[in-house]
DRENDO-1510 file (C-alpha; in Angstrom, 1 decimal, always signed):
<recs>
REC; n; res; u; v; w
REC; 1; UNK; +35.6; -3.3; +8.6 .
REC; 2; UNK; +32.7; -3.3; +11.0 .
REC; 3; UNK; +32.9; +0.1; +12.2 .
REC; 4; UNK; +33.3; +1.6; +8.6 .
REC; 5; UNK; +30.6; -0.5; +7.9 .
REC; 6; UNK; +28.3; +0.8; +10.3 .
REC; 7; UNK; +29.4; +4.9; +10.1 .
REC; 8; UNK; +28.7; +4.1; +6.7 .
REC; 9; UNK; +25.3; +2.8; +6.6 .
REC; 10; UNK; +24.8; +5.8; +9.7 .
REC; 11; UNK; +25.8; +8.1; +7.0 .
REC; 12; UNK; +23.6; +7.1; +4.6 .
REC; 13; UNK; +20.3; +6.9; +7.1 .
REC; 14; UNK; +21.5; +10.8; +8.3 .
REC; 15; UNK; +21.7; +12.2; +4.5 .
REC; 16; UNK; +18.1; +10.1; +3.6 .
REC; 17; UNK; +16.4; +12.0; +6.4 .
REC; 18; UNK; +18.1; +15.1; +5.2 .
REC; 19; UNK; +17.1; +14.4; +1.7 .
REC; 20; UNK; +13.6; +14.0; +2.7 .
REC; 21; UNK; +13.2; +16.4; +4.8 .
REC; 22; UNK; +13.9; +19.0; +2.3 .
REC; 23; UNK; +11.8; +17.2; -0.6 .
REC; 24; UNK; +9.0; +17.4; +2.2 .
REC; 25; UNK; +9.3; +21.3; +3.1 .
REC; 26; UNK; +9.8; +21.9; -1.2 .
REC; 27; UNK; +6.7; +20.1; -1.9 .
REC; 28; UNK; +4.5; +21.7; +0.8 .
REC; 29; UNK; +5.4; +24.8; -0.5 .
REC; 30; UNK; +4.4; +23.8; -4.0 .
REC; 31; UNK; +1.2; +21.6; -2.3 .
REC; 32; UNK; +0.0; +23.9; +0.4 .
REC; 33; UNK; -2.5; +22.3; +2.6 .
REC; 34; UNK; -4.1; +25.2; +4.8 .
REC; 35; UNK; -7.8; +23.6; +4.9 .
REC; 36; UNK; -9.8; +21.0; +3.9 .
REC; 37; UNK; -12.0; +21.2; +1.0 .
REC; 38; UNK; -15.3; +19.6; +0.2 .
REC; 39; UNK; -16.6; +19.2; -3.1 .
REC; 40; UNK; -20.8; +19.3; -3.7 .
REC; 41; UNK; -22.2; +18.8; -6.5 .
REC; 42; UNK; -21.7; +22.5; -7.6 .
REC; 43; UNK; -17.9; +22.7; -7.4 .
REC; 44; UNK; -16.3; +25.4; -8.7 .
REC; 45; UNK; -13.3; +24.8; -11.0 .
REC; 46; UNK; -11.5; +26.9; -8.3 .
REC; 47; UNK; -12.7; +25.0; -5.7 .
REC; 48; UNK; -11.4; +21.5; -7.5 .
REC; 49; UNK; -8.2; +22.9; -8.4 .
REC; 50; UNK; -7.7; +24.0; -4.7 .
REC; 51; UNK; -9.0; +19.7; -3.6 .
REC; 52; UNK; -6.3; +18.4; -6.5 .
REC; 53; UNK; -3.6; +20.6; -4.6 .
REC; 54; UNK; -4.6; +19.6; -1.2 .
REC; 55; UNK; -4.8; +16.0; -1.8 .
REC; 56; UNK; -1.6; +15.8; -3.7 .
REC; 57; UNK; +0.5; +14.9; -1.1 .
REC; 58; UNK; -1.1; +13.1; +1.1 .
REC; 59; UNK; -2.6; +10.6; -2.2 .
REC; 60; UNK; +1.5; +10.4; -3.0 .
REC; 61; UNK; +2.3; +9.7; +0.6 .
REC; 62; UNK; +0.1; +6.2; +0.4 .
REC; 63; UNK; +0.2; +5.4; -2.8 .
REC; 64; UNK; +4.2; +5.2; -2.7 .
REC; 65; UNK; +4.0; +3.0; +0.4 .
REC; 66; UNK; +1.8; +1.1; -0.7 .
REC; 67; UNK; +3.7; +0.4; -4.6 .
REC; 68; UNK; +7.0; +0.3; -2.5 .
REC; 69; UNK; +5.8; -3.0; -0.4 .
REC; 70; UNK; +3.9; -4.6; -3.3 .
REC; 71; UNK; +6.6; -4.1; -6.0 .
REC; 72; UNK; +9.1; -5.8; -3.7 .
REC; 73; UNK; +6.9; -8.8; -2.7 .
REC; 74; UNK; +5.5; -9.3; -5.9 .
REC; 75; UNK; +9.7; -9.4; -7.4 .
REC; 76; UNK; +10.3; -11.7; -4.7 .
REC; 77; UNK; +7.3; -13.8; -5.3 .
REC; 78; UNK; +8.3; -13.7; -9.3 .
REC; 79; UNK; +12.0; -14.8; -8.3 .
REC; 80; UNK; +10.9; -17.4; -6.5 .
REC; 81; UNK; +8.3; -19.2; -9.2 .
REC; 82; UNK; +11.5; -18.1; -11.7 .
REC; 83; UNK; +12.9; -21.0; -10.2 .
REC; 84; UNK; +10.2; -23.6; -10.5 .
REC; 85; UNK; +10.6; -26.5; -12.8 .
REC; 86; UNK; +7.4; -25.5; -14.9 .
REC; 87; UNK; +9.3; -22.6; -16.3 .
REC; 88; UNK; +12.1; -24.3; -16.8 .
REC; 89; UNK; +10.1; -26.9; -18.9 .
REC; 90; UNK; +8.5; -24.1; -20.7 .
REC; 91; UNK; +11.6; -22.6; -21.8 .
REC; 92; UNK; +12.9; -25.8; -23.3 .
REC; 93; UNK; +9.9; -26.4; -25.2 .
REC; 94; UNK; +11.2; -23.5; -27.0 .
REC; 95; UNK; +8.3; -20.9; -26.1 .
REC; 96; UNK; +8.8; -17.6; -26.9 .
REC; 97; UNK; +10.3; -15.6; -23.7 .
REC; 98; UNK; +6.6; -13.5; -23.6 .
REC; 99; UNK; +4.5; -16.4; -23.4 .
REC; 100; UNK; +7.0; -18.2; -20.6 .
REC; 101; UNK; +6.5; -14.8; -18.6 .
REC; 102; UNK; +3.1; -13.9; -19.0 .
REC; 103; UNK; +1.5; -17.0; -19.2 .
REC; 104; UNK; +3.5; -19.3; -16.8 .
REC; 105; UNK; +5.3; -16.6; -14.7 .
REC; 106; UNK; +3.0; -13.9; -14.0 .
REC; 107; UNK; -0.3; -15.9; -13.5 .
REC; 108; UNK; +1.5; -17.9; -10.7 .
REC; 109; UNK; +3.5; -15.0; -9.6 .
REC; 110; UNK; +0.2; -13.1; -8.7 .
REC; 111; UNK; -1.3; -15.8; -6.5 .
REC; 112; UNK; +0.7; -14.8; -3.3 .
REC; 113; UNK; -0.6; -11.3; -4.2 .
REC; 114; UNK; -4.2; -11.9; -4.3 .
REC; 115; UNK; -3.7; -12.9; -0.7 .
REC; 116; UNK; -2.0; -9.9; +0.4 .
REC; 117; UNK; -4.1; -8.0; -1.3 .
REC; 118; UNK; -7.1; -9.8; +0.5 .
REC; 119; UNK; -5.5; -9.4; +3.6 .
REC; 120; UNK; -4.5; -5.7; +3.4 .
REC; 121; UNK; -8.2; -4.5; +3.4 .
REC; 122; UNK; -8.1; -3.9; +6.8 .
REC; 123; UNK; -5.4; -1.4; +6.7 .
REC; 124; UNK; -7.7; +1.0; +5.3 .
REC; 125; UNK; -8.9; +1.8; +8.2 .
REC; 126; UNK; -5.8; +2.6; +10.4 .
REC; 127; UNK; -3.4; +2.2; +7.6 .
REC; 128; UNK; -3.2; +6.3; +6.9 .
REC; 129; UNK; -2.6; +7.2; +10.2 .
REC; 130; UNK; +0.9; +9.0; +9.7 .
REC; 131; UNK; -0.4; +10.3; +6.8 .
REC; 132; UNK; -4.0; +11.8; +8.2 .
REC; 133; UNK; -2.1; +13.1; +11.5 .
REC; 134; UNK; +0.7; +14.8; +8.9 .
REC; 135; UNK; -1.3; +16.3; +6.6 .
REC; 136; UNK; -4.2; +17.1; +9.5 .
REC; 137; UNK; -6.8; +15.4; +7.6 .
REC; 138; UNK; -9.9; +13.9; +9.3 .
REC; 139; UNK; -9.9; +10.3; +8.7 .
REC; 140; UNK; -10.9; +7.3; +10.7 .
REC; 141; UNK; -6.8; +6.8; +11.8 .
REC; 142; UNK; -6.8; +9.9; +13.1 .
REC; 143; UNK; -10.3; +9.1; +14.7 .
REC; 144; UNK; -8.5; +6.1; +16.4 .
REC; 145; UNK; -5.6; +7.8; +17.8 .
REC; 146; UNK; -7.6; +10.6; +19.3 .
REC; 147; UNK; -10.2; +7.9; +20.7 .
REC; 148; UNK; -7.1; +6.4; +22.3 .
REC; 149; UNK; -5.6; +9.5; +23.6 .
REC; 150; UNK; -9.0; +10.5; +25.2 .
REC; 151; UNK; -9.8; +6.8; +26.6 .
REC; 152; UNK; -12.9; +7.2; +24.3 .
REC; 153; UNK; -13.8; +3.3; +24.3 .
REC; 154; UNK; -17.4; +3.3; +22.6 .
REC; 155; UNK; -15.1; +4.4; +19.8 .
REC; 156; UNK; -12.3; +1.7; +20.1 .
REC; 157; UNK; -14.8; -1.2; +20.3 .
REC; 158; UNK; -16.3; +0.0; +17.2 .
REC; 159; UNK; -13.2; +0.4; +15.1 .
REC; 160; UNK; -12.1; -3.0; +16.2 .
REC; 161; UNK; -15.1; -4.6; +15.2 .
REC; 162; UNK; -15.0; -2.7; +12.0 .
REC; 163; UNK; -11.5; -4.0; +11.5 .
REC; 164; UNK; -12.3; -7.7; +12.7 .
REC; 165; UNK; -15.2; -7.5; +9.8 .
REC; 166; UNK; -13.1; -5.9; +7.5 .
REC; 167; UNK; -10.7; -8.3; +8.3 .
REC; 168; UNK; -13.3; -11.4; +7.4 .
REC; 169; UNK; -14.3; -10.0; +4.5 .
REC; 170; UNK; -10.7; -9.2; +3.0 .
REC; 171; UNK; -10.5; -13.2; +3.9 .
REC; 172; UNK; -13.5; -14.3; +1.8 .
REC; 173; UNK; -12.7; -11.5; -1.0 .
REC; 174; UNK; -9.1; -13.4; -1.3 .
REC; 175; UNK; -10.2; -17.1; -1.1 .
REC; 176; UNK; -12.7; -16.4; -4.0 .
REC; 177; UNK; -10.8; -14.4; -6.1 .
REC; 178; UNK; -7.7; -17.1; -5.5 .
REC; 179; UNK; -10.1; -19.9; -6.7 .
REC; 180; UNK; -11.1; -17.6; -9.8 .
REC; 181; UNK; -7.5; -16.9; -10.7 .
REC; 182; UNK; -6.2; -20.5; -10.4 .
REC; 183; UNK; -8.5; -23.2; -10.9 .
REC; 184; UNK; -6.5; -25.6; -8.9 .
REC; 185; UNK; -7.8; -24.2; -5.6 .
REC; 186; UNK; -10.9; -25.0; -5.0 .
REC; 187; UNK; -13.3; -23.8; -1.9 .
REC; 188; UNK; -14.9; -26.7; -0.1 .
</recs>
């Protein structure tokens, strides 16, 4: 049972790569990325056309990380507060199935993502590293890794202490917005 469990699961990691792989190669075909283009203020239609193509890919890459993570916490977090006795109290009052999920379900559902939110400011910085050294586009990951290839450490100190600030800030960003959201929490 084990082994056909794991040639199985080995299976379906080998034809996943495969799959993406190809997807990959088809779409940068369709998306060429040869250079980078920067828009003035006198862009040519051409020359936006030519951005929208370039950035296509690279925009898709983080963007579907990014959904991929959220989507599952926030399902987890709206499992979870499914649970809680408030809903269940709301339901046998007899409100209507909207107003139980909206009002009751979502607002306390979001909480937990106001925090992660908060705290994900940070990986703006290095957080498009695979995607910056993929696609070849200058970015501040890309920055990092060559810094730490070439021992560059002027360059490493700063990016820390841009993270460590960033990192502050995300805090403070998420502690007010949590005691906006829910007016139980309050900052003292």
């Amino acid at each position: 049972m084990t082994a056909y469990l794991i040639r199985r699961i080995g299976t379906s990691i080998v034809i996943l790569i495969g799959i993406s792989i190809f997807v990959f190669i088809l779409l940068h075909s369709v998306f060429p990325s040869p250079a980078i283009v920067i828009l003035g203020p006198k862009a040519t239609p051409k020359a936006v056309a030519a951005w929208n193509a370039e950035m296509t890919l690279p925009i898709l890459c983080i963007a579907l990380l990014v959904l991929a993570g959220y989507s599952r916490y926030m399902r987890s977090s709206a499992m979870e507060t499914l649970a809680q006795d408030y809903i269940k109290t709301a339901r046998a009052k007899g409100l209507p199935e909207r107003l139980v999920l909206f009002r009751h379900l979502l607002r306390n559902a979001c909480l937990p993502m106001i925090t992660l939110i908060g705290l994900s400011i940070p990986a703006l910085l290095a957080g498009n590293l695979v995607a910056e050294y993929t696609f070849n586009y200058p970015g501040l990951g890309l920055l990092f890794y060559n810094s730490l290839s070439n021992e560059d450490y002027p360059v490493l100190i700063a990016y820390t202490l841009m993270a460590a600030v960033l990192t502050v800030l995300g805090n403070l960003l998420a502690d007010i917005a949590l005691t906006i959201a829910d007016p139980r929490i309050r900052l003292s």
